[in-house]
PASEZA-950575 format. One record per residue (C-alpha): residue number from 1; x, y, z. Coordinates in steps of 0.2 Angstrom, whole numbers, plus 2048, in hexadecimal, padded with zeros to 3 digits. Example, Ala and Ser with C-alpha at 12.3 -4.5 7.8 and 13.67 -1.06 7.14 Angstrom:
BEGIN
n: 1 | east: 83E | north: 7EA | up: 827;
n: 2 | east: 844 | north: 7FB | up: 824;
//
This chain:
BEGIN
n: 1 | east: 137 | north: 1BB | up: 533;
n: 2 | east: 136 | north: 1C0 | up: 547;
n: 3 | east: 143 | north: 1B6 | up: 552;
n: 4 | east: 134 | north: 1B0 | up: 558;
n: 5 | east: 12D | north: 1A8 | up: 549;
n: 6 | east: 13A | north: 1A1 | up: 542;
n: 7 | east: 13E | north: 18E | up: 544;
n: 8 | east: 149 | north: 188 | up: 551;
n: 9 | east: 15B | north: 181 | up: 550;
n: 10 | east: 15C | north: 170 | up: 556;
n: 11 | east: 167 | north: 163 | up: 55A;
n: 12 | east: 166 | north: 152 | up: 55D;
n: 13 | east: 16F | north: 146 | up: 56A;
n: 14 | east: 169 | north: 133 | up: 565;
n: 15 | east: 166 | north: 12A | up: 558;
n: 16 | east: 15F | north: 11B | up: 55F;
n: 17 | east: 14E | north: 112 | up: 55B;
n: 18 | east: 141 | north: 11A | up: 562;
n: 19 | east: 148 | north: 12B | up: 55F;
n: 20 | east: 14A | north: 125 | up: 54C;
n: 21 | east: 139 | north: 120 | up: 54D;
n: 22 | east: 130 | north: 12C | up: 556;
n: 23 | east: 13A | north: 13C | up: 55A;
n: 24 | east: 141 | north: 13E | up: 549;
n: 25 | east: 133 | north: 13C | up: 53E;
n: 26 | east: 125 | north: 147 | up: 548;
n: 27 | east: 135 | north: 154 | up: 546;
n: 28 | east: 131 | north: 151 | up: 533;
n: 29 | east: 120 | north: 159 | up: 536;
n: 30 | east: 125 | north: 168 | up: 540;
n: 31 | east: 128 | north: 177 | up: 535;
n: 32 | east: 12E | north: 17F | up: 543;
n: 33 | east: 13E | north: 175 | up: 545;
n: 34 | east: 14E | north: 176 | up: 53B;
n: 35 | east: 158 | north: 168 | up: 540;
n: 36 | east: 16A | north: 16B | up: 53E;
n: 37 | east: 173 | north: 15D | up: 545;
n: 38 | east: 175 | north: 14E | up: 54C;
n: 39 | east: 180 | north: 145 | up: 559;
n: 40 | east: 180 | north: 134 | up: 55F;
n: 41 | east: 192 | north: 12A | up: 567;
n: 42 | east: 18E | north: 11D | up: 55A;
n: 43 | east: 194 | north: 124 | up: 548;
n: 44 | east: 18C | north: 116 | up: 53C;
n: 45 | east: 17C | north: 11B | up: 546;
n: 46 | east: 180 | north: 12C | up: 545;
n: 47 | east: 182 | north: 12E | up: 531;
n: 48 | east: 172 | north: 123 | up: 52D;
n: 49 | east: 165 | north: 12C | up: 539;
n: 50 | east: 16C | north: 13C | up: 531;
n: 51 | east: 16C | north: 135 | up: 51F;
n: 52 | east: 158 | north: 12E | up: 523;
n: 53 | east: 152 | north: 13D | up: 52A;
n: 54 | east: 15D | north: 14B | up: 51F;
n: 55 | east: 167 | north: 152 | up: 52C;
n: 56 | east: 177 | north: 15B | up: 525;
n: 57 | east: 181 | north: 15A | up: 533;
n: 58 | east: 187 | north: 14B | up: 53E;
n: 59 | east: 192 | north: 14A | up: 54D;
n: 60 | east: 199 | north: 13C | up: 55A;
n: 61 | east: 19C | north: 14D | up: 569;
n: 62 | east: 18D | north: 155 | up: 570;
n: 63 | east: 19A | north: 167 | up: 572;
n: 64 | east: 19F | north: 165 | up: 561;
n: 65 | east: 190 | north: 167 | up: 55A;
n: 66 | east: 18B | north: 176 | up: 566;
n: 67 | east: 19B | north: 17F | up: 560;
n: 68 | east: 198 | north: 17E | up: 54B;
n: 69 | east: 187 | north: 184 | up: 54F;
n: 70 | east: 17A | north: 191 | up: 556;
n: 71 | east: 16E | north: 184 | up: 55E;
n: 72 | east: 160 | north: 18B | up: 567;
n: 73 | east: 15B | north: 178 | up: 56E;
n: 74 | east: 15F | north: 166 | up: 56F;
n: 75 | east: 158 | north: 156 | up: 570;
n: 76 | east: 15E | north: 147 | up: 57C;
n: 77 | east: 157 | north: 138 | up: 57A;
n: 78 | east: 160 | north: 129 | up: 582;
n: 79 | east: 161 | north: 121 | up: 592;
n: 80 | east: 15B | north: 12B | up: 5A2;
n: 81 | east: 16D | north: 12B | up: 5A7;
n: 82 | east: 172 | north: 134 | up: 596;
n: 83 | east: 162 | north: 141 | up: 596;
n: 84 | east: 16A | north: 147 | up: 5A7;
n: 85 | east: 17D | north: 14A | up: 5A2;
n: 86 | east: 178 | north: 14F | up: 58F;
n: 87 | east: 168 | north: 15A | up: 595;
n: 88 | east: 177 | north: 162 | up: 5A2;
n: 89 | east: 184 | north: 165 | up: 595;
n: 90 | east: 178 | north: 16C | up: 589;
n: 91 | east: 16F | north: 178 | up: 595;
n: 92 | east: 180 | north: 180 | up: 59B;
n: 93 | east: 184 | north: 183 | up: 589;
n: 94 | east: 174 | north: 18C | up: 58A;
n: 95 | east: 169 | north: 182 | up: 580;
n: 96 | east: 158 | north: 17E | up: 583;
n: 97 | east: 154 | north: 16B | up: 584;
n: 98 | east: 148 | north: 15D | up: 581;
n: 99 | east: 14D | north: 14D | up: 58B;
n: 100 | east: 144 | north: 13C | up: 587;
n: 101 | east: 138 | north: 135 | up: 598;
n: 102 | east: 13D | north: 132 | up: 5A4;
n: 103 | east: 14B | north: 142 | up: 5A5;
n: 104 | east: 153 | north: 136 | up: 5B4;
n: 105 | east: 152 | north: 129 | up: 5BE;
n: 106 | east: 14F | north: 131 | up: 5CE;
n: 107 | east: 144 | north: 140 | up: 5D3;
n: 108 | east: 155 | north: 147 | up: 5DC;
n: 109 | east: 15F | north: 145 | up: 5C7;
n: 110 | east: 14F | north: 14A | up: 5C1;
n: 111 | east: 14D | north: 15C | up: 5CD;
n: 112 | east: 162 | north: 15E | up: 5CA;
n: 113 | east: 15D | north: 15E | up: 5B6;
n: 114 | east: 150 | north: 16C | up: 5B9;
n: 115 | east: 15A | north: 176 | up: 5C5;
n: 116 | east: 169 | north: 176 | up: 5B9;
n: 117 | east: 15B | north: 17C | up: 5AC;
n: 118 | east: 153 | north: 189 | up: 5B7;
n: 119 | east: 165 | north: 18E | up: 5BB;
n: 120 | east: 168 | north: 191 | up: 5AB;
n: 121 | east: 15B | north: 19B | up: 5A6;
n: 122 | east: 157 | north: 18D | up: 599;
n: 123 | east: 146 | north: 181 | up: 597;
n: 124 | east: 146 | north: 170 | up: 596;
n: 125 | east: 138 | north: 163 | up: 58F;
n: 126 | east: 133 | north: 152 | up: 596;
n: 127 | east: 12F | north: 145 | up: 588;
n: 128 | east: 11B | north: 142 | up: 590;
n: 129 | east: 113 | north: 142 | up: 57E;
n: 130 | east: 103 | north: 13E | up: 587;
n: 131 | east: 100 | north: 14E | up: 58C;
n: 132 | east: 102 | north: 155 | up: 577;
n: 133 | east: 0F6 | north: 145 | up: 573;
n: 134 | east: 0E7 | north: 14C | up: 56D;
n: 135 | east: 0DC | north: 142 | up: 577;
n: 136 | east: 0E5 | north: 14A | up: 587;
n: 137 | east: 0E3 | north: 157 | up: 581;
n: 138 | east: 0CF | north: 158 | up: 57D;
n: 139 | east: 0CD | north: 14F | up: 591;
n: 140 | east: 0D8 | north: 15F | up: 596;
n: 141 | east: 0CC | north: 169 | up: 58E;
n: 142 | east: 0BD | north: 161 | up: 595;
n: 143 | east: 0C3 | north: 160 | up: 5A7;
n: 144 | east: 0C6 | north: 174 | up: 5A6;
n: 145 | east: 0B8 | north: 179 | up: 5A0;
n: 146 | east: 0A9 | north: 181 | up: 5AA;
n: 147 | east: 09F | north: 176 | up: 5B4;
n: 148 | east: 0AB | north: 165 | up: 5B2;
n: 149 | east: 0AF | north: 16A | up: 5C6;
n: 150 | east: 0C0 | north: 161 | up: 5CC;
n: 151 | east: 0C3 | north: 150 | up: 5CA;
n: 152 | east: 0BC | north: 148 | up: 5D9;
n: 153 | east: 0C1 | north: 138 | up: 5D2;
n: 154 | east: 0CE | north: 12F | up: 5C7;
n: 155 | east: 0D0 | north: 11E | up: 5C0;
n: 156 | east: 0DE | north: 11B | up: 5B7;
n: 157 | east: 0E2 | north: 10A | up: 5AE;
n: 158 | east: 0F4 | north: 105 | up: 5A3;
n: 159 | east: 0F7 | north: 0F2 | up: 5A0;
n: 160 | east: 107 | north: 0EC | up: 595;
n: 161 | east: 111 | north: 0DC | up: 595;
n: 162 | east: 121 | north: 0D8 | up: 5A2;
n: 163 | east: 12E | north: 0E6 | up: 5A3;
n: 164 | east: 13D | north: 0E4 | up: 5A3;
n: 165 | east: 14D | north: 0E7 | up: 5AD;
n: 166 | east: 155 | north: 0F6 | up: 5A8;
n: 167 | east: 163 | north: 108 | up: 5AB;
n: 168 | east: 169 | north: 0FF | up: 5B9;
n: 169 | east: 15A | north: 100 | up: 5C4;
n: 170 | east: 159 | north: 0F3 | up: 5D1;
n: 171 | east: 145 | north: 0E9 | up: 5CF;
n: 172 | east: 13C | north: 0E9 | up: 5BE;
n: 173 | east: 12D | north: 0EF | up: 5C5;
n: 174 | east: 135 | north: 0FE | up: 5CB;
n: 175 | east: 13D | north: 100 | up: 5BB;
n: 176 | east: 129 | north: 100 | up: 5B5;
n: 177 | east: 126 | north: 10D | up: 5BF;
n: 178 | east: 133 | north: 118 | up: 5B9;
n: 179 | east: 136 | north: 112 | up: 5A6;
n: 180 | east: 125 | north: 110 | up: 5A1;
n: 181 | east: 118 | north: 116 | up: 5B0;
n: 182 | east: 11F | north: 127 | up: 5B2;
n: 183 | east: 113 | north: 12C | up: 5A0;
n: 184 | east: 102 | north: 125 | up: 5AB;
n: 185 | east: 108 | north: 130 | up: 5BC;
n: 186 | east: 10C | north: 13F | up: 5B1;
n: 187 | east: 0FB | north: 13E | up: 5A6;
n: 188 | east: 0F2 | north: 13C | up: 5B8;
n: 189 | east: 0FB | north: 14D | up: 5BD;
n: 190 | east: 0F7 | north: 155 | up: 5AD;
n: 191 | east: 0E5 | north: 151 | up: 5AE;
n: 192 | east: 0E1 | north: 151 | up: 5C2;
n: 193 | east: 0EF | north: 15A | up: 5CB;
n: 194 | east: 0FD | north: 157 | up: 5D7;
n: 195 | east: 0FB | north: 145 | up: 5E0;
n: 196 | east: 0FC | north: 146 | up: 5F3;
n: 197 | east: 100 | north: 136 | up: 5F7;
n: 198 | east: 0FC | north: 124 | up: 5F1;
n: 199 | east: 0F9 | north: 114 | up: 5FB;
n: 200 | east: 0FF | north: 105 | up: 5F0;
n: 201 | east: 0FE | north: 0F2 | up: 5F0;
n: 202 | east: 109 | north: 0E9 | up: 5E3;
n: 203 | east: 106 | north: 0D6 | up: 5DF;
n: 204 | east: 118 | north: 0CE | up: 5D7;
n: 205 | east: 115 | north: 0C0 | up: 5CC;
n: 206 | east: 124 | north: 0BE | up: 5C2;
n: 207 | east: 135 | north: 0C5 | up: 5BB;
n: 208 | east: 12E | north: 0D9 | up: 5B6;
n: 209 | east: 11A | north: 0D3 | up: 5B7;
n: 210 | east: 111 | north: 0D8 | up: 5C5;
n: 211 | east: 101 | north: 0E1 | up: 5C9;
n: 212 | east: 102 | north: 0F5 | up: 5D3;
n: 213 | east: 0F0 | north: 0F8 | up: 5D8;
n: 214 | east: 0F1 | north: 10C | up: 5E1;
n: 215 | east: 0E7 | north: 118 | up: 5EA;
n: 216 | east: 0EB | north: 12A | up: 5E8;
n: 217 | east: 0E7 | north: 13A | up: 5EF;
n: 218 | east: 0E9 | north: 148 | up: 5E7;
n: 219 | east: 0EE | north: 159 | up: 5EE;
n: 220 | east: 0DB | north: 163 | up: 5E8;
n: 221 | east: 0D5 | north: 155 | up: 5F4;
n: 222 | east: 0CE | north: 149 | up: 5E5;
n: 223 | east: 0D1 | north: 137 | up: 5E6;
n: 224 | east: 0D7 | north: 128 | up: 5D9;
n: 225 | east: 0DC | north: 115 | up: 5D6;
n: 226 | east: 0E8 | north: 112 | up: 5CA;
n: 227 | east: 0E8 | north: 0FF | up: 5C4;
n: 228 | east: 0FA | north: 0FD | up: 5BB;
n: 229 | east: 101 | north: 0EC | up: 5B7;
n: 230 | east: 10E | north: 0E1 | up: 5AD;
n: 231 | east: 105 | north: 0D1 | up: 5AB;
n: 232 | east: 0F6 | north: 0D5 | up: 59F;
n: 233 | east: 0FE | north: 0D4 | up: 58E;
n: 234 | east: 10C | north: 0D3 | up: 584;
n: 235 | east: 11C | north: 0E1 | up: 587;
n: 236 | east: 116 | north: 0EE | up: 57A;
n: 237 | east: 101 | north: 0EB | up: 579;
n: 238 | east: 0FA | north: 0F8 | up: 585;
n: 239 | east: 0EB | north: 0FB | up: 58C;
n: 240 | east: 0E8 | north: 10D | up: 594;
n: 241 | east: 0DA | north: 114 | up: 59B;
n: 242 | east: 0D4 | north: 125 | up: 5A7;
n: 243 | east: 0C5 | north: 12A | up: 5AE;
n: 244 | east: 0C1 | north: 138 | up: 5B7;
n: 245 | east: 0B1 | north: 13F | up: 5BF;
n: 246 | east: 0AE | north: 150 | up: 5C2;
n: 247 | east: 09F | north: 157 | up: 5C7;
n: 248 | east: 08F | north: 14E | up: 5C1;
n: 249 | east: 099 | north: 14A | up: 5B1;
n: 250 | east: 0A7 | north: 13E | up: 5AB;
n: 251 | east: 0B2 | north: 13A | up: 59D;
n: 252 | east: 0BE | north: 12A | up: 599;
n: 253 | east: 0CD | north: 12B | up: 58F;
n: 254 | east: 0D1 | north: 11A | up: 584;
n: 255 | east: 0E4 | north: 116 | up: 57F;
n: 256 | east: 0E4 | north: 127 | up: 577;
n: 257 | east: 0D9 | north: 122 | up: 56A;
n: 258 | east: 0C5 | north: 125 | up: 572;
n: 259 | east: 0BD | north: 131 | up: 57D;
n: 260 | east: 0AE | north: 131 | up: 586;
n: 261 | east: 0A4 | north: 13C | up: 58F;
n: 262 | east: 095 | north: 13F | up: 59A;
n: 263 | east: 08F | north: 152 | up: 59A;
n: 264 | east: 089 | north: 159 | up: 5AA;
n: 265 | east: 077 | north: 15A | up: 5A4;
n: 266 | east: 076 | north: 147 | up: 59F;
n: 267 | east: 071 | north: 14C | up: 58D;
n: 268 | east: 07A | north: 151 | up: 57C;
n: 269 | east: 076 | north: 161 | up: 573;
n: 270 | east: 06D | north: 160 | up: 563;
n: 271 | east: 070 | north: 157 | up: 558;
n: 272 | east: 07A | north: 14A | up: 560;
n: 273 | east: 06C | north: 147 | up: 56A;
n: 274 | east: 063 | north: 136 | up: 566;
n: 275 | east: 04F | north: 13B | up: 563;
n: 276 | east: 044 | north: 134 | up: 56F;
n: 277 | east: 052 | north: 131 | up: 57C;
n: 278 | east: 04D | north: 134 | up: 58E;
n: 279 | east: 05C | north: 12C | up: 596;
n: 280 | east: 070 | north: 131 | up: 597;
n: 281 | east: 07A | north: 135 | up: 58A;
n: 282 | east: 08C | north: 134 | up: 587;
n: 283 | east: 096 | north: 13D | up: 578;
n: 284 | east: 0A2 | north: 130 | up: 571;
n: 285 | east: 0B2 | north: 135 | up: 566;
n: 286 | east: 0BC | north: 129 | up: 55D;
n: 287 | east: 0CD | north: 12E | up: 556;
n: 288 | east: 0CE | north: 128 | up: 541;
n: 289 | east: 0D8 | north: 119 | up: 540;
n: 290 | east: 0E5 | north: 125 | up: 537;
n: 291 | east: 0E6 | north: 12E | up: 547;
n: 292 | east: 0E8 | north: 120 | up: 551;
n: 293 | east: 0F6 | north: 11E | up: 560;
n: 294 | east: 104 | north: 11A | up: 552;
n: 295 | east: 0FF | north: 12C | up: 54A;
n: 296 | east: 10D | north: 138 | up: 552;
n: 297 | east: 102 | north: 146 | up: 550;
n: 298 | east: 0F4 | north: 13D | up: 55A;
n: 299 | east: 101 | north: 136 | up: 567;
n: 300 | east: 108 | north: 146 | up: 56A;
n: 301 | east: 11B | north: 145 | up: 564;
n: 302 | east: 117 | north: 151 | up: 557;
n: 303 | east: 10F | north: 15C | up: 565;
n: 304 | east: 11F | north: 15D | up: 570;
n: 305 | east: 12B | north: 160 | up: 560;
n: 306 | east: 120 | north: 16E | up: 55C;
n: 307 | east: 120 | north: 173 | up: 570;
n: 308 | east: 134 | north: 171 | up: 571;
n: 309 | east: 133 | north: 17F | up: 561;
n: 310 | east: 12A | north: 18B | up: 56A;
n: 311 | east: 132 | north: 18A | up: 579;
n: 312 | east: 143 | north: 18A | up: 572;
n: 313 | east: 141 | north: 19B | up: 567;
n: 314 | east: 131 | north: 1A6 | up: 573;
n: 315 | east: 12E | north: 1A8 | up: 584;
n: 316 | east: 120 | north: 19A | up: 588;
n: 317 | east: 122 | north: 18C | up: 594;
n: 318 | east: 124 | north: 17A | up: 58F;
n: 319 | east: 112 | north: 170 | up: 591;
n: 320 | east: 11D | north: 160 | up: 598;
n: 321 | east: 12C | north: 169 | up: 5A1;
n: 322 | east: 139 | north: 160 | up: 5AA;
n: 323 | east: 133 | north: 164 | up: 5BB;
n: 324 | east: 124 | north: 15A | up: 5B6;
n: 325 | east: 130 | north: 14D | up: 5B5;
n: 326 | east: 134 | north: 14E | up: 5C6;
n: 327 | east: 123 | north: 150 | up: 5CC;
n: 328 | east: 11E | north: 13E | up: 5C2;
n: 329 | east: 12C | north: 137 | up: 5C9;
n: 330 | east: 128 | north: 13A | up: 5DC;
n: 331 | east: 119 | north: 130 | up: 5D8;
n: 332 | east: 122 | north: 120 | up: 5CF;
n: 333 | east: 12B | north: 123 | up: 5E2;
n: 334 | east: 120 | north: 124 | up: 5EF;
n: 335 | east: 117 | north: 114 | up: 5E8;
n: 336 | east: 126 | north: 10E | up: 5E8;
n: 337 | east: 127 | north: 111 | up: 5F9;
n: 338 | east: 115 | north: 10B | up: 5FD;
n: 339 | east: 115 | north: 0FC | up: 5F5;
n: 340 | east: 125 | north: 0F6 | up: 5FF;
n: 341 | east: 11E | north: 0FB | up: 610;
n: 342 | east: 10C | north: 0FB | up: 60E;
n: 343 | east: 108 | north: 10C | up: 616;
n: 344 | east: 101 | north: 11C | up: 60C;
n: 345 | east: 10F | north: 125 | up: 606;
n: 346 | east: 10F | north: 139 | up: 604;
n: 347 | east: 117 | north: 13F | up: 5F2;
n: 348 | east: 126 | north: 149 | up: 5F2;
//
């Protein structure tokens, strides 16, 4: 087997519960992966996530386990805090890394973690599993293909429940845009392109509840309102949806599960075109209920395993890179920014 093709030696930092429940598993389904060890401060944690997931090797010292082994990677996932000190220490040992979302807490911690990588001469992945989801993924497609134009306009929707206060930042609703916003800003870059500047209004009705409503602009010169709150459901029931217009044509993406979209023409190709039917017509796709969001092959963790693989043993560039990172970040800022002082704040 070329050193290209073989599967990639990987270690893990973090044994907590979503990497048990997320990261672990879709690492299960990627051939491409040997996972030799992992390491986490907590031992009992430590021995049981190696135990589930059959990982011959556990440590409580990120150096240790570099030094008893020739990694090509490792995974951080913690705090933000954690995925900039780890992703550092592991970089300048000359490993590749995959850090968890968002890799800081700061655009300034986030550009210091992708200088250090760059530096380096290493890569480094961001955790956006949006962008491996394979509804993503097909609008990508879709939006790149001749004819779609540029996106002239975006609308881009994500409700959950009341966020809380958390890795030290100072409001909840800033911790929103960090913690759990920072997927929406970065699947907007990933379909649209760079965002210019944002105008944005927040209404504060409680403790981590409150309503962002945002005008963008992006760089091309396309527009956008982003309608993102903390009021509508409970913490963990989400509701996400992006539409984008191109030219003459449109398509909507539904929490990762539907797509919809409006050909240039107006009409389907035979034979998805209805007989008799002299109006509109729109191609519908609904994922199968086994590939729903909870599938981490459909959501995309498997996606970025597989992408960490490839990166970490051949010469590609990560899909989601930490740079990205910092670019998503700068958005969760500058609204920020605007919604403090009213006035249209430019990205960056």
């Amino acid at each position: 087997m070329s050193e290209s093709n073989r599967p990639a030696r990987l270690g893990f930092v973090g044994c907590g519960s979503h990497a048990n429940h997320r990261l672990y598993p879709a690492i299960k389904l990627v051939r491409e992966i040997d996972l030799v060890a992992v390491c986490d401060l907590d031992a009992d944690r430590a021995r049981h996530t190696a135990t589930r997931w059959g990982v011959p090797n556990v440590y409580g010292d990120v150096d240790e386990m570099i030094d008893n082994h020739e990694l090509d990677a490792a995974i951080v996932c913690g705090t933000p805090q954690m995925h900039c000190a780890v992703g550092q220490q592991c970089l300048e040992r000359g490993l590749h890394i995959y850090v968890e979302k968002p890799s800081a807490i700061t655009s300034a911690e986030a550009q210091a973690l992708a200088d250090v990588a760059t530096a380096n001469g290493r890569k480094g992945i961001c955790g956006f599993m949006k962008r491996y989801a394979h509804i993503y993924r097909a609008a990508k497609a879709i939006t790149q293909a001749d004819g779609f134009g540029p996106i002239n306009m975006a609308e881009v929707r994500f409700t959950q429940g009341p966020y809380p206060k958390l890795w030290g930042i100072d409001h909840p609703l800033r911790a929103f845009l960090i913690g759990q916003l920072v997927h929406i800003f970065d699947i907007t870059r990933f379909l649209c392109g760079d965002v210019a500047s944002v105008h944005a209004r927040l209404n504060e009705v409680g403790e981590g509840e409150g309503v962002y409503a945002v005008n963008l602009t992006f760089a091309h010169g396309g527009v956008g309102l982003m309608s993102l709150n903390a009021v509508a459901s409970d913490s963990w029931h989400f509701d996400e949806t992006i539409r984008l217009t191109g030219y003459r044509q449109w398509l909507e993406a539904k929490d990762q599960k539907h797509l919809t979209y409006h050909p240039v023409d107006g009409f389907l190709p035979e034979p998805l075109r209805k007989q008799h039917a002299f109006k509109q017509q729109t191609l519908h796709y609904d994922a199968p209920h086994m590939l729903a969001f909870d599938s981490l092959d459909m959501g995309g963790y498997v996606g970025e395993m597989r992408d960490l693989a490839r990166i970490a043993v051949g010469d590609e560039q990560p899909t989601a890179s930490l740079q990205d990172c910092v670019e998503a970040l700068k958005i969760a800022e500058a609204i920020w920014r605007s919604a403090q002082s009213g006035a249209v704040e430019a990205v960056g």
